[in-house]
C-alpha positions in Angstrom: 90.9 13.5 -110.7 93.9 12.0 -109.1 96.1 12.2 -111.6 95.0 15.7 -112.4 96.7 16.8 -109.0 99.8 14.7 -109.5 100.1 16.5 -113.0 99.5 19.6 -111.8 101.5 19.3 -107.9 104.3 18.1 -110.6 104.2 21.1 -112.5 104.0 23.5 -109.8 107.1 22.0 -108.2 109.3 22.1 -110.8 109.6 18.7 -111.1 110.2 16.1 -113.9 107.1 14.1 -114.7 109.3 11.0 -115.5 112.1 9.6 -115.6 114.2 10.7 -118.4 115.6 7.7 -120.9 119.3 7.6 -121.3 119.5 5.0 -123.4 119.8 6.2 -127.1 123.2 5.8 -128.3 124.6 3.6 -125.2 127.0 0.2 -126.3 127.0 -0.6 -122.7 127.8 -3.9 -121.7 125.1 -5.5 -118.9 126.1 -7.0 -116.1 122.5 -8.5 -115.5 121.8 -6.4 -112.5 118.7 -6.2 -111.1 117.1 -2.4 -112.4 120.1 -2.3 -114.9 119.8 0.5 -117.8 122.0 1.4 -120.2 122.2 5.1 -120.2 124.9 7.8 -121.9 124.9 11.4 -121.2 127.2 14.3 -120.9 128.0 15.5 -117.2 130.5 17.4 -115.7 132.7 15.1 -113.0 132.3 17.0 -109.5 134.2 16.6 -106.0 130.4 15.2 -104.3 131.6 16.5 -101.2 131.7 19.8 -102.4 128.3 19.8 -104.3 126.0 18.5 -101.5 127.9 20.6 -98.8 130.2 23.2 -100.3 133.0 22.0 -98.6 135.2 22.0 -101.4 138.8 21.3 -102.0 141.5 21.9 -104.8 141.4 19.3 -107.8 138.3 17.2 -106.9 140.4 16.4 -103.5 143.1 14.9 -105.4 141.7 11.4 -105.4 140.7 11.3 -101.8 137.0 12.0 -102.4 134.5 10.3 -103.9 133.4 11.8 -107.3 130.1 12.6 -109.1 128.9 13.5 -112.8 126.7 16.7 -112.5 124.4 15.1 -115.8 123.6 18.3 -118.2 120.5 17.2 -119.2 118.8 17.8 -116.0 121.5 19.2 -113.1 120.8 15.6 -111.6 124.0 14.4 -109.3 124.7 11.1 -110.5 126.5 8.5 -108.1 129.1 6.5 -109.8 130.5 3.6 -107.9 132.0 1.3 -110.3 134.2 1.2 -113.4 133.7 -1.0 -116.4 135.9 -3.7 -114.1 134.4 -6.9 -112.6 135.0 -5.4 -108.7 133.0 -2.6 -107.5 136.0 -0.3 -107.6 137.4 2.4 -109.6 134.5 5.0 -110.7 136.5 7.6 -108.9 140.0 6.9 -109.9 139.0 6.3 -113.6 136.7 10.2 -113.5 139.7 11.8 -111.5 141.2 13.3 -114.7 138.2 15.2 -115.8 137.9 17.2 -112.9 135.4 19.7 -113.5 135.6 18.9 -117.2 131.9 18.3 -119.1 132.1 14.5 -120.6 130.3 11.7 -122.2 129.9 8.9 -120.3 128.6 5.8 -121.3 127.9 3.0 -118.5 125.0 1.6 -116.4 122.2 3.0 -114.5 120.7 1.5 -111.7 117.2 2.9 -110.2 115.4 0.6 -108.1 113.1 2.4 -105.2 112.5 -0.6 -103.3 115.9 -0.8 -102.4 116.4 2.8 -102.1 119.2 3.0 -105.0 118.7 5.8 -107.1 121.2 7.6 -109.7 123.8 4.9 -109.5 125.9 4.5 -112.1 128.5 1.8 -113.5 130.8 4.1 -115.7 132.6 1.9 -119.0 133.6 4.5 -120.9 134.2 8.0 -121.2 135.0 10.7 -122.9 135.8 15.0 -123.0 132.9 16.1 -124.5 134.1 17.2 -128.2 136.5 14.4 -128.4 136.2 11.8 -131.1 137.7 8.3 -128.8 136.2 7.1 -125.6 138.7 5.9 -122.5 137.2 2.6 -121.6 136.9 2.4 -117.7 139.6 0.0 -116.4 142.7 1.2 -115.2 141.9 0.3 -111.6 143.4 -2.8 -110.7 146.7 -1.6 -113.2 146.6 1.7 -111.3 146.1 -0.2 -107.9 148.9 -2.7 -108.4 151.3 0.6 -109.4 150.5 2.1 -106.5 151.3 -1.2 -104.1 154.5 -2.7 -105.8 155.1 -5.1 -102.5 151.9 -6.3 -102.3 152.6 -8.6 -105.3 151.5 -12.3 -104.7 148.1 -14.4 -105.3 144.6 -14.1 -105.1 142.6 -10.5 -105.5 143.6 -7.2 -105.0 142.1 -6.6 -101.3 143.3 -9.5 -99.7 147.2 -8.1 -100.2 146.0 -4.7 -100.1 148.2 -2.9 -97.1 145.5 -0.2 -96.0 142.6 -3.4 -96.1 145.2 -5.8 -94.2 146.1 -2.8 -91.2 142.1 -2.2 -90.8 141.4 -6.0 -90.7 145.1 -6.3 -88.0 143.3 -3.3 -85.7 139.8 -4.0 -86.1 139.2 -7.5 -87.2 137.1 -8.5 -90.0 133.5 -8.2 -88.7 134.9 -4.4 -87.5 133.6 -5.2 -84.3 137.5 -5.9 -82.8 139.5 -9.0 -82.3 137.5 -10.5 -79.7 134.3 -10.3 -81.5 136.3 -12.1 -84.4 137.5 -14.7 -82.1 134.0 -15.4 -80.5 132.7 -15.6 -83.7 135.1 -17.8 -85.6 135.1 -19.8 -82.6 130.9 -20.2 -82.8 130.7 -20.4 -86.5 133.6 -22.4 -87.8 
């Protein structure tokens, strides 16, 4: 009898009875994260801004907002937060071409209720939808180290990164200001 009303609340609302699988077709690589899937749809890449609030600007924001993919399958707003790139950078930088465009993409998909992560997606490659060859996902660090020519030296992009070094210089790097880092430097190391 239960699942009788789950079926037919389910049906009344509109909404999908499960979870959709992506999967067919995808070469994505893991990364052995928990909740992992490999899933490849076409979307259209969306300022997410704009779509959850209608405040919308020119050109996806030009690269100063975070992007989405609006998947076609099911007008679900996909989160992606990571390029095909060991750092969890780049998603936005690497869709930022296909503003409003409809693509393939072909990546990762982590669901996992219990920690509240839901539609988030680890693009690797992509591609306009009618095109033959995919783009694989990882430009970031090139596109990064264009963008910063004097921050050139060792170690990983964010510890030279100008705009990470002046938030660490004003706020410290708890965030909590320079005293709180001194207090806890002082009680922890």
């Amino acid at each position: 009898m239960k699942r009788i009303a789950i079926t037919t609340a389910v049906i009344c609302l509109g909404l999908p009875a499960m979870a959709q699988d992506f999967s067919e077709g995808s070469e994505a690589k893991s990364w052995n994260l928990a909740a992992e899937k490999p899933a490849r749809f076409e979307a259209t890449v969306v300022d997410m801004l704009c779509e959850l609030t209608g405040d919308c600007a020119e050109n996806c924001g030009d690269g100063k907002r975070q992007l989405g993919l609006l998947r076609a399958a099911d007008d679900v707003l996909i989160y992606p937060n990571k390029n095909s790139q060991p750092a969890f950078t780049g998603a936005a930088l690497e869709l930022a071409p296909y503003c409003g465009a409809t693509v393939e993409v072909d990546g990762l998909m982590i669901e996992d209720p219990e920690l509240g992560a839901t539609n988030i997606y680890l693009v690797q490659k992509i591609r306009e939808v009618g095109e033959s060859e995919w783009v694989t996902a990882n430009s970031w660090t090139k596109k990064w180290a264009e963008a910063h020519p004097d921050a050139e030296g060792e170690g990983p992009w964010f510890r030279r990164d100008p705009r990470v070094n002046g938030m660490i210089e004003e706020s410290g790097y708890l965030g909590l200001g320079l005293e709180a880092d001194a207090a806890f430097i002082e009680e922890w190391f």
